[in-house]
N, C-alpha and C positions, 0 to 999 in steps of 0.2 A: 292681612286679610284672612277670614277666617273660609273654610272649605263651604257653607253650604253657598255662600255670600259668593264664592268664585264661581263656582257652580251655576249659580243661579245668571252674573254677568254673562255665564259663555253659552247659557242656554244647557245644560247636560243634564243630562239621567244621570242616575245612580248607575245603569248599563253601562253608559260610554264609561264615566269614572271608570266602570271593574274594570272592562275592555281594557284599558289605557294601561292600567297599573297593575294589572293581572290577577284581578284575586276576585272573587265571588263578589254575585250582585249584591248578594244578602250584607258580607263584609264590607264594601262600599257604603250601603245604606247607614249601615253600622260606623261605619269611619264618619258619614256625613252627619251625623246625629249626633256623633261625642261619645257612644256606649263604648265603644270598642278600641285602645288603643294601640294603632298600628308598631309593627319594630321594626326595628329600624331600616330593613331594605324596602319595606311599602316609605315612612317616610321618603327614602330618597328618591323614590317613583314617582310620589305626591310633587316633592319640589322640583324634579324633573317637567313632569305634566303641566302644572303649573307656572314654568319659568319661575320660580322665586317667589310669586306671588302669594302664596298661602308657606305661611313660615314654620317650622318644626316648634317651636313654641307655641304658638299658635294652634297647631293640633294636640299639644298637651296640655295647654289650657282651655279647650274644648271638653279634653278626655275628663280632668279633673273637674270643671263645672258641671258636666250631667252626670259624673256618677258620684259626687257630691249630694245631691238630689233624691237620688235614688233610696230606699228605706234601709238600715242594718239587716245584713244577714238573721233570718229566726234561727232561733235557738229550740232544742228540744223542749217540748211543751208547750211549745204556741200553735196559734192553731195551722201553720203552715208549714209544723214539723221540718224537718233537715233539705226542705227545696232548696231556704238560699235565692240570689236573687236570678231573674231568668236574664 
């Protein structure tokens, strides 16, 4: 099962997530969307919280499908000079 999908059955915020697992709302948000991929003591928070239900594969092929997505790093001389991606 994938995190927003458990989330969404148990009814939870991105809050209680943090709450639960210890780490910022913002980084929750981030874990629930696929941007951000947790290491390894958040996952075993995630599968703790969870009972088993959202699998550490599972969060890594979250992490890998959205920032698959996401546009290549710019390179100097584009118009979005050495930002890279936010």
């Amino acid at each position: 099962m994938i995190l927003p999908e458990w989330l969404k059955n148990q009814g939870w915020t991105n809050l209680q997530l943090a709450n639960a697992i210890g780490v910022s709302e913002e980084c929750a948000r981030l874990y629930r969307a696929g941007l951000r991929r947790p290491g390894p003591e958040v996952v075993k928070r995630i599968l703790r919280v969870t009972k088993g239900a959202v699998r550490q594969d599972d969060l890594l092929k979250a992490y890998a499908i959205a920032t698959a997505k996401l546009p290549p790093y710019p390179t100097e001389g584009t118009p979005h000079g050495k930002l890279g991606r936010l």
